[in-house]
Steps between C-alpha positions, in 0.01 A plus 500: 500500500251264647524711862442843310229427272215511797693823621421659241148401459435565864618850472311551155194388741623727788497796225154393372394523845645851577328632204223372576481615861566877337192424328351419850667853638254675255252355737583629807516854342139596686716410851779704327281807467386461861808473635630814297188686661570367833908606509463813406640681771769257575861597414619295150692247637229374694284489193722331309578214813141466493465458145773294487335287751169492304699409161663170673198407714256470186690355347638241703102462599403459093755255455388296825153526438563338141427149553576370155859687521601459884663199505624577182658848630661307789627174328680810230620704776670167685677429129600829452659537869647170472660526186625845601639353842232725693437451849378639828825679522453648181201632515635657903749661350252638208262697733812605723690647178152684433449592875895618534446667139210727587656596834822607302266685260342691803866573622610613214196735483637690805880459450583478163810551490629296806340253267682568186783393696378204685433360170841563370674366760269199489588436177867503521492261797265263298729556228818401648343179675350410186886540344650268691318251432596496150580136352433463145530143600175541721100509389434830711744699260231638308282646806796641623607715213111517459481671816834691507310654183171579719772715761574724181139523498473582861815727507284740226256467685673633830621765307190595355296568842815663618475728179137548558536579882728805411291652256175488741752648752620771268109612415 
């Protein structure tokens, strides 16, 4: 219990700190307004990149800037990664899931339904590697059936957009 007791308060302090930096997000709002002025004419996604961009740069610039909570920030951020095993690697494969995700979502824009049943078949796949593995005996049990349960999800899913592509068809 010893090991999770400063877990927990550094991710109480990591919450406090979030909050707090919302607060901080209220004062960027005249840079907000400017921006929204200045992107006008610029198709939505590129609003909402550079929005995006705003959102994570103040921030991350409020919470540096903080002298009485940098180090703090950091030293929480280090406990939280290494009690959840983060690495490098971890946070790689973070930004390429997001990178890989949004270049999916633009895909599936344009071909839905060759997407519906990408997905689909992805899911089966990941669902019969995930199968045999199977050993009650093992640890990883659990986040197998846990993500044999996520390739239902995916399978709807794939079914869904393939649903969706033949009624924009039929209009």
């Amino acid at each position: 219990m010893t090991l999770v007791s400063p877990a927990i308060g550094s991710v109480a302090h990591f919450i406090g700190l979030v909050l707090a930096q919302s607060a901080a997000m209220l004062l960027g709002l005249p840079v907000y307004i400017f921006l929204k002025n200045r992107t006008l004419n610029l198709p939505r996604q590129w609003q909402q990149l550079i929005f995006a961009v705003f959102a994570v740069v103040w921030s991350g610039l409020n919470t540096l800037l903080w002298q009485q909570t940098r180090s703090r920030t950091i030293l929480d951020i280090r406990l939280i990664a290494g009690f959840m095993n983060w690495g490098l690697l971890n946070l790689l494969v973070a930004f390429g899931v997001f990178a890989v995700g949004w270049i999916a979502y633009e895909g599936k824009k344009a071909h839905q339904f060759r997407y519906g049943v990408i997905e689909i078949l992805v899911a089966m796949v990941t669902a019969m590697i995930s199968a045999s593995g199977i050993d009650f005996a093992k640890p990883d049990t659990f986040t197998r059936v846990a993500t044999i349960i996520g390739c239902v999800y995916i399978v709807s899913r794939g079914l869904e957009n393939m649903a969706k592509y033949d009624v924009q068809k039929a209009t």
